[in-house]
N, C-alpha and C positions, 0 to 999 in steps of 0.2 A: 889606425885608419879603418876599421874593421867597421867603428860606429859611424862614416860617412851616407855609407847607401842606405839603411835604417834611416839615419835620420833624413834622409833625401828622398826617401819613398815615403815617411808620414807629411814631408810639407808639401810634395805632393797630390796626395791624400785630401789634407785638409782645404788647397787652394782648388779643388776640383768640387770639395763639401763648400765652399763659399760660392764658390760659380754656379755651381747648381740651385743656389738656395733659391728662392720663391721673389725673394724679399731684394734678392741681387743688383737687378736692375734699376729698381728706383734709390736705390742708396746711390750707386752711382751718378745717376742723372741729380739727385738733390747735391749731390758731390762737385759735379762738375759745372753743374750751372752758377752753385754760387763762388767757385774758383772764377769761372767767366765773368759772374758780375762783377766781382771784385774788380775783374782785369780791364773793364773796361770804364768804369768809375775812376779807375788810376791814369791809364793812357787817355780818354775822350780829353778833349780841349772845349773851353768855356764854348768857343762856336758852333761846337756840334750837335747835333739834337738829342742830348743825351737819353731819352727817355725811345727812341726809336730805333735806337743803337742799342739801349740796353735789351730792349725786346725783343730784337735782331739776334742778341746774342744771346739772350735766355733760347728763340726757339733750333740754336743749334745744338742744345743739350738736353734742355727738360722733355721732350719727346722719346728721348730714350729708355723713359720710367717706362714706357709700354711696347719693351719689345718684346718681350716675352708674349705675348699680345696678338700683335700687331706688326709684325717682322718688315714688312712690304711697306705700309705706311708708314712707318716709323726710318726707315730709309730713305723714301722718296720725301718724306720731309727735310730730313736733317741734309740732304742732299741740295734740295732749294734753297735752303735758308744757310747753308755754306757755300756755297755759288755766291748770295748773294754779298754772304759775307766778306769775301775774296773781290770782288766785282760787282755794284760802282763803290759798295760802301767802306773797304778793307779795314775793316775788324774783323779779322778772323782771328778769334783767341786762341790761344795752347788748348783751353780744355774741349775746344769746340774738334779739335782732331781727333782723338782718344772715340771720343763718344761717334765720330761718322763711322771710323774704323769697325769701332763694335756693328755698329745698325749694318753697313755694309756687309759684315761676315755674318751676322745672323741670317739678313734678307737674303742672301748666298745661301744658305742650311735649310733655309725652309720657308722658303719666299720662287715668288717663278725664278725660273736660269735667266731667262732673257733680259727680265728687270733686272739682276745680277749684274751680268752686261753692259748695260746701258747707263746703270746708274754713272759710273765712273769716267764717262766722256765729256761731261762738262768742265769736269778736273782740268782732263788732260785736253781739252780745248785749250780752257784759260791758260794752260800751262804753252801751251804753242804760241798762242799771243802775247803770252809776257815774254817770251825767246826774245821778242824785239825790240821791249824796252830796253831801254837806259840803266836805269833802276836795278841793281843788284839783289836785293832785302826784297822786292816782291817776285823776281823771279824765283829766287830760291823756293819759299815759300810756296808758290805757286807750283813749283816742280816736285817737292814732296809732299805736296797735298794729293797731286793726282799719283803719285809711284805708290804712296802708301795708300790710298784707295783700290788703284788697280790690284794690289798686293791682297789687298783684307778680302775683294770680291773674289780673287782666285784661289784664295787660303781655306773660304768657305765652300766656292763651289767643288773642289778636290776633298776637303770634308766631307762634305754630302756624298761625294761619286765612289767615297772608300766605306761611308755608309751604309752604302746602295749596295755594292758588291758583295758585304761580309753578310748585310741577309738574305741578298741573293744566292750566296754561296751554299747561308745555314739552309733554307728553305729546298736548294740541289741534294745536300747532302740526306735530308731528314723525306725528300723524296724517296733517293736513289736508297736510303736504307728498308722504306716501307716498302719497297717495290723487292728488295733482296728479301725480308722477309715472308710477304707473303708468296715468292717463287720457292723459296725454302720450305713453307708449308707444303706446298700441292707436292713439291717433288717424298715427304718425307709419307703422306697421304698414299702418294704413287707407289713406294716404299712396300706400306704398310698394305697395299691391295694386292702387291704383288707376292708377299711372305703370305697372305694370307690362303690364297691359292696354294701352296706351297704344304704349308701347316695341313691345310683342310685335306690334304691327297693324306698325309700320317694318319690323321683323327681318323680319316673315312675307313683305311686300312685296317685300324687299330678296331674296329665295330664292326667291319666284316668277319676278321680272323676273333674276337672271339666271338661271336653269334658261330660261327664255321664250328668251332672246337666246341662249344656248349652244342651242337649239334651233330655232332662224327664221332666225338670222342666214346669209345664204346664202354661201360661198365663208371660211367662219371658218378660221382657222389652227388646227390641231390646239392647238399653247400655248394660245392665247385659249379653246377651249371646255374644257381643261382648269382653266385656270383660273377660269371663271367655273363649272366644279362645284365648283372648292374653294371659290367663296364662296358657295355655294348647300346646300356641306357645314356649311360655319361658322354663316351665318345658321341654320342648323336646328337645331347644337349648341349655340349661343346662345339660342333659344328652348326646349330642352329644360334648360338649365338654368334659365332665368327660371322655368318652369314649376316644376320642382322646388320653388326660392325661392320662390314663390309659394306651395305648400304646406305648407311650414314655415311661411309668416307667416300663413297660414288657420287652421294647428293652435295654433298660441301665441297666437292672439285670440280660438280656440275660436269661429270661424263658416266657416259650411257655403258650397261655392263658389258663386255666384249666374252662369248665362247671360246677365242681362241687359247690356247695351250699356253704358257708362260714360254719363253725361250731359253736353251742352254746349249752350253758348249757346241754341240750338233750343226748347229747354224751361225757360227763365226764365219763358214765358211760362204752363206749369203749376206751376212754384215761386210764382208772385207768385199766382193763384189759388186754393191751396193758403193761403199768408200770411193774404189778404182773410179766407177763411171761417174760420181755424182762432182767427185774435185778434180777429173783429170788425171792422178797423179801417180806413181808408185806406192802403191799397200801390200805388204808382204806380212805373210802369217809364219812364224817358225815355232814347231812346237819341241820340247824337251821334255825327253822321260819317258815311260811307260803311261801309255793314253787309257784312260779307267775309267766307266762312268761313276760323278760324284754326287753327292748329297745333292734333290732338287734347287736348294736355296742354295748352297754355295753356286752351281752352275749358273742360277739366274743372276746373283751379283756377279760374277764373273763377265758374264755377259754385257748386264748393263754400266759394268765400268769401263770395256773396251765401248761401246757404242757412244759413250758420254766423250771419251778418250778423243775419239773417231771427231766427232762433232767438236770439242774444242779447236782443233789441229785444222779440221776444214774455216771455224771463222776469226784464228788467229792466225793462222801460218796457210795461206790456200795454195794448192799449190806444189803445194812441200811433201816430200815423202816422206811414211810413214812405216814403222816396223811393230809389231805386235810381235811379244814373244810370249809364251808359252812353259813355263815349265812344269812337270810333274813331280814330288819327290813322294815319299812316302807318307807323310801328312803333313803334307803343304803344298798348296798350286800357288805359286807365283809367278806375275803379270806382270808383264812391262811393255810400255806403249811410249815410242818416242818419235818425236816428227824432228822435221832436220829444217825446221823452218827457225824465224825468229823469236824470240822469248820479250814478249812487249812489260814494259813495268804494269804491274797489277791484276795479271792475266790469272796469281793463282789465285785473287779473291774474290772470283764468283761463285753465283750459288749451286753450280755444274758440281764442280769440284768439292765444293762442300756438302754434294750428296753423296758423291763418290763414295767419300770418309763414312759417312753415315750407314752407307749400302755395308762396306767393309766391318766397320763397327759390329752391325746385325748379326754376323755369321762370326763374329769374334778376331776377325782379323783387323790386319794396320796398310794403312794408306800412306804414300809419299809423294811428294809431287814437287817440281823446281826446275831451276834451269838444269839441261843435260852440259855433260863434260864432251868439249867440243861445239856447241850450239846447240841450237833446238830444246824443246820443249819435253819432261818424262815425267809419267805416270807408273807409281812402281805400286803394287800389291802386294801381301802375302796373305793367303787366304786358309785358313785349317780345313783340311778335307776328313779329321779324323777326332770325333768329340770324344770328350773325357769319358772315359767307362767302356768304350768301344775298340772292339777289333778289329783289324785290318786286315 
């Protein structure tokens, strides 16, 4: 039984390669017209005007060669000329159904809605006034001409409207993705201006102390103070090109350079104040360990992943209170940020939280983030306060 679905996925493969072809529609229509002719050479009686009956029945088919076309016209044809069919003249052949069916679901895909609509009310008229004949064999008839009318108009317009959606959908998505990227950028841009300030306080250090030492130092070997200007030369070439870098990634985030200080740990305690008044709510700081100042960069990531923290929790969970913890060890500051609010599906895939990661990354540490045990929402860090080769 293994080989059923295989082979049920290639015939529908190839019936979707025939439908699609170019050539489709008119095979059909030469198909059905002269099954219709046929049909009506067989049934017409020596009294009937055979030649205005057969034309009657040819135009409820051969029309159909140009829907591919012609979707609208090609319905509103086959539509009169099966009215008429049904009503005064009642030849409506077998093959004259197939082919309204088709024109009706196409004009339904890619034809107006309202023509869609309308088309299929003639059906179901005739259909209500044959309710009161006599006559069995035209009622029937008459009844599933318009069921399966109405049926092919509403087969197509639900086509078209699941059409409409899934590019509407694609088009959502492939927005909502450029819009996450380019917020990704600026925040990584943000990142990189804020390290760089950071960086440039070492470099700058590192050009004072040795020009200082190439300058104090009493009884220096001419090598040594030459050398300690060529690092005093580098550290300054080093900082004039951060500088540079630094003004490229000001002008491609299109903001203006700010003097102020980078922020760290010092000033959690105006971030959580800030929190308090701006959502109303309980923000509580608890710190753990022996409090030490740390490396510039780690403190500013620190910083700006409770602020990030802060600002999720105010537009997911408002409201809701929040805990900041704190701890110190000997090389590791680890953060935890957790609100006691709801945890909404999809809240950890923005581009907030995937700066966070990225902030943490920089300084060598790991980020966590998910629903907390009990409710609400946590943001957990570990951050190294103590790089390799160094003492504590």
């Amino acid at each position: 039984m293994t080989w059923v679905k295989p082979r049920t996925a290639l015939v529908a493969r190839r019936l979707r390669r025939m439908t699609n072809a170019p050539e489709t529609p008119a095979r059909a229509a030469a198909l059905l017209a002269l099954c219709a002719a046929c049909e009506v050479i067989l049934r017409t009686g020596p009294e009937a005007d055979l030649p205005l009956v057969l034309l009657l029945s040819l135009g409820t088919t051969a029309p159909l060669a140009l829907l591919r076309v012609y979707p609208a016209a090609v319905a509103v044809t086959l539509t009169v000329a099966g009215a008429l069919s049904l009503a005064p003249f009642e030849v409506f052949t077998a093959a004259a159904l197939p082919a309204l069916l088709l024109s009706l679901y196409g004009a339904a895909r890619r034809g107006p809605r309202l023509l869609a609509v309308l088309l299929p009310l003639p059906f179901v008229g005739h259909a209500m006034a044959a309710s009161v004949s006599s006559a069995v064999a035209p009622r029937v008839l008459a009844v599933l001409v318009a069921t399966s009318a109405t049926a092919a108009a509403g087969a197509g317009l639900a086509r078209r409207a699941r059409g409409e959606a899934l590019v509407h959908s694609a088009t959502e998505q492939a927005i909502a993705e450029t819009l996450l990227e380019h917020a990704a950028r600026g925040e990584r841009a943000r990142i990189a201006r804020e390290l760089h300030d950071v960086v440039a306080h070492h470099i700058s250090m590192i050009s004072v102390q040795a020009e200082t030492a190439r300058l104090t130092t009493p009884g220096l070997p001419a090598a040594g103070a030459v050398r300690l200007r060529a690092i005093g030369d580098t550290a300054r070439a080093a900082l004039t090109e951060m500088r540079r870098l630094l003004g490229v990634l000001r002008e491609d985030a299109g903001t203006t350079p700010t003097r102020r200080p980078q922020p760290g740990l010092q000033q959690l305690n105006e971030l959580v104040d800030e929190a308090r008044d701006a959502a109303g709510s309980g923000t509580r700081l608890i710190v753990r360990g022996t409090v030490r100042p740390l490396d510039p960069g780690v403190e500013l990531t620190a910083y700006r992943i409770v602020q990030e923290a802060l600002t999720n929790a105010r537009r997911h969970a408002p409201g809701a209170a929040v805990d900041i913890e704190l701890g110190y060890t000997d090389d590791t500051l680890h953060l935890r940020i957790r609100d006691n609010g709801p945890s909404p599906p999809g809240k950890s895939d923005g581009h907030g939280l995937l700066g966070m990661r990225e902030r943490a990354a920089t300084v060598g540490g790991t980020l966590r983030t998910g629903p907390a045990r009990g409710g609400g929402f946590l943001v957990e860090a570990a951050l190294p306060t103590v790089t390799e080769g160094s003492t504590v």
